[in-house]
Residue frames relative to the residue before (quaternion, step in Angstrom):
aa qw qx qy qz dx dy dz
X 1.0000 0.0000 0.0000 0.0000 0.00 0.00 0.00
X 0.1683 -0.7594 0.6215 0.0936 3.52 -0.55 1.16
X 0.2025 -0.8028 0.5608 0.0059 3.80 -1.49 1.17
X 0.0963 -0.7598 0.6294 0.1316 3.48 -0.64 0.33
X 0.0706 0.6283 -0.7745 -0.0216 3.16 -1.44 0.36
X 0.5097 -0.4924 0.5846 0.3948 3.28 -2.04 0.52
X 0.6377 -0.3666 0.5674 0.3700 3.32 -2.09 -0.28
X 0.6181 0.4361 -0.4138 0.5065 3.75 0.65 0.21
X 0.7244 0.5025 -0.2112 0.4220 3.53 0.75 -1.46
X 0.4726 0.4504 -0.3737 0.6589 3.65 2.09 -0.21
X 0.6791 0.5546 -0.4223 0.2300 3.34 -0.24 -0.75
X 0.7060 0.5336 -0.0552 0.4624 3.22 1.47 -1.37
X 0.7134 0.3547 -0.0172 0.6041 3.52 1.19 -1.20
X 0.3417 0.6666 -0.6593 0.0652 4.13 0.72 -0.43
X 0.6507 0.3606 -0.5756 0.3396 4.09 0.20 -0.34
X 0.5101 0.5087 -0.4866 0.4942 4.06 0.72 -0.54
X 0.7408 0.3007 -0.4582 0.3885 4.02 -0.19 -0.49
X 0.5177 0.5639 -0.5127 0.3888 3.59 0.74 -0.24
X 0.4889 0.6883 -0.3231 0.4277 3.42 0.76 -1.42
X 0.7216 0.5569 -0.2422 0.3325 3.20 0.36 -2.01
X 0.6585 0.6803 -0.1648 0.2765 2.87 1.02 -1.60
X 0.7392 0.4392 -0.2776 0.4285 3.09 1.03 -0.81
X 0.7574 0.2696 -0.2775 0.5260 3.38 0.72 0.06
X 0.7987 -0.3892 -0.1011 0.4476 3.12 0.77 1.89
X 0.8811 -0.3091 0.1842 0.3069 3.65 -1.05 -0.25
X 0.1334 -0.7978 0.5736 0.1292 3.54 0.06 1.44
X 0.1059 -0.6389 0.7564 0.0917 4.14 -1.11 0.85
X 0.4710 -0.5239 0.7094 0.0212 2.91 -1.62 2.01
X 0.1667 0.6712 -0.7096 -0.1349 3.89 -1.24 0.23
X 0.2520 -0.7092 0.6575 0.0357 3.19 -1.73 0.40
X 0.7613 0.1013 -0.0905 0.6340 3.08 -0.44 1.44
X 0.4966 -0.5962 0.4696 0.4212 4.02 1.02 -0.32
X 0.6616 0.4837 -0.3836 0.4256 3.38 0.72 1.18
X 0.3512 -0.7947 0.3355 0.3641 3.44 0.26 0.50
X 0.3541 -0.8445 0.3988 -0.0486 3.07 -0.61 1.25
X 0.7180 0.0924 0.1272 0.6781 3.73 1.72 -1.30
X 0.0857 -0.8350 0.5379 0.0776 2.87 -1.45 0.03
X 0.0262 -0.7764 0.6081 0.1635 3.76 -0.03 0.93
X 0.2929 -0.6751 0.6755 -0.0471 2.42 -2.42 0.87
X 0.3487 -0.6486 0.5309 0.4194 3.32 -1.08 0.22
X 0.7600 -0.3277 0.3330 0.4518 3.96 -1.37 0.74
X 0.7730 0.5088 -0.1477 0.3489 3.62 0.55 -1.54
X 0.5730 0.7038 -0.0998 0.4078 3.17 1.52 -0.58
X 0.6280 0.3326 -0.0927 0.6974 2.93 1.25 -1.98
X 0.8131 0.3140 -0.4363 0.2233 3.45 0.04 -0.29
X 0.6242 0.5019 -0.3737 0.4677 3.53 1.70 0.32
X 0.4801 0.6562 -0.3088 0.4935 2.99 1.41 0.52
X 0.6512 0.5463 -0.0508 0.5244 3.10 1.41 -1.01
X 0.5474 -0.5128 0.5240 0.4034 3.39 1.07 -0.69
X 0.3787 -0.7005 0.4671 0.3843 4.01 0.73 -0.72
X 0.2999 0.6019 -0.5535 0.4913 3.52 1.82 0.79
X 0.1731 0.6657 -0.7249 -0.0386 3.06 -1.95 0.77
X 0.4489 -0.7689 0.3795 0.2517 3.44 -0.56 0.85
X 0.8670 -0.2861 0.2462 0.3254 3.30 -1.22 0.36
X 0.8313 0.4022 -0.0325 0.3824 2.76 0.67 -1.53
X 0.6804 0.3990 -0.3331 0.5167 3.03 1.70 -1.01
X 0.4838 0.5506 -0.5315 0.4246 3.89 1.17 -0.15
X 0.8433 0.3279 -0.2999 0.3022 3.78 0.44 -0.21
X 0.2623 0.8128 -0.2666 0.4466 2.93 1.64 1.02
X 0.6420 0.5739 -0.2605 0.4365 2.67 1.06 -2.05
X 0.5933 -0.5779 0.4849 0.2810 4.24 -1.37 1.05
X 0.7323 0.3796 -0.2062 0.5265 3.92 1.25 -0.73
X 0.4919 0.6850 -0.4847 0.2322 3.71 0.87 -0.12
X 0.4320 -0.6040 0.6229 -0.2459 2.68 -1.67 1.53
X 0.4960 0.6671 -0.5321 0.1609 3.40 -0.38 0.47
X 0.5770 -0.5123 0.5832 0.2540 3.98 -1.43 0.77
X 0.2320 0.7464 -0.6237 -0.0126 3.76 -0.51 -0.31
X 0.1246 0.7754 -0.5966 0.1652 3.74 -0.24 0.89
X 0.1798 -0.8223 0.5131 0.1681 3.59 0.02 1.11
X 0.3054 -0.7864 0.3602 0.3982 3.89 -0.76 -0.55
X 0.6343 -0.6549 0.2423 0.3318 2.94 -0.42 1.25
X 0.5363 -0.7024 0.4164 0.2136 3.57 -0.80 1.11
X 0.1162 0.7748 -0.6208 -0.0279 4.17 0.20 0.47
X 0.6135 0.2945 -0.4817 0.5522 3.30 -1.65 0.75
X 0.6220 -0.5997 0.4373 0.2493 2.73 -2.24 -0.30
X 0.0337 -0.8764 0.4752 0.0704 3.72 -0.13 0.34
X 0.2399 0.6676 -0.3470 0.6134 3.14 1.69 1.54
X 0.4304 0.6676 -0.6054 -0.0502 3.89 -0.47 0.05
X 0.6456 -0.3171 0.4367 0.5403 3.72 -1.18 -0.29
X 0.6052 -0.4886 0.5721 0.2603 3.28 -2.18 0.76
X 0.1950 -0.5986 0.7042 0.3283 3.80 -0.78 0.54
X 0.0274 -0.8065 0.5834 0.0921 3.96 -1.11 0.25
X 0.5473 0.5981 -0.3599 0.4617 3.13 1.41 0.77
């Protein structure tokens, strides 16, 4: 089931477009053109291929992530060759 709502009728309602959302693709218009589109997570990412980029993984409102680099041993410094 595919919904529209204006950019006002979002503004006012955003927990109803979620709702919407789940039973398929709310279009945002602006001005009476569609303009956006929300999805659910599962959607865009099967749309997408199940690729999500960096950035949008650290986007997400619940992210979570470990990040422990490994520590660099030796040097990773040498002199300028200028010849």
């Amino acid at each position: 089931m595919v919904t529209t709502l204006t950019s006002r009728q979002f503004n006012q309602d955003t927990s109803g477009a979620k709702k919407a959302a789940s039973q398929g693709p709310v279009f945002i218009t602006d001005r009476g053109r569609p303009a956006h589109v929300l999805l659910r997570i599962e959607d865009y990412l099967r749309l997408s291929g199940g690729h999500m980029s960096l950035a949008e993984a650290l986007a997400q409102a619940n992210a979570d992530f470990d990040f422990e680099p490994p520590r660099v041993t030796g040097g990773i410094s040498r002199p300028a060759d200028l010849d």
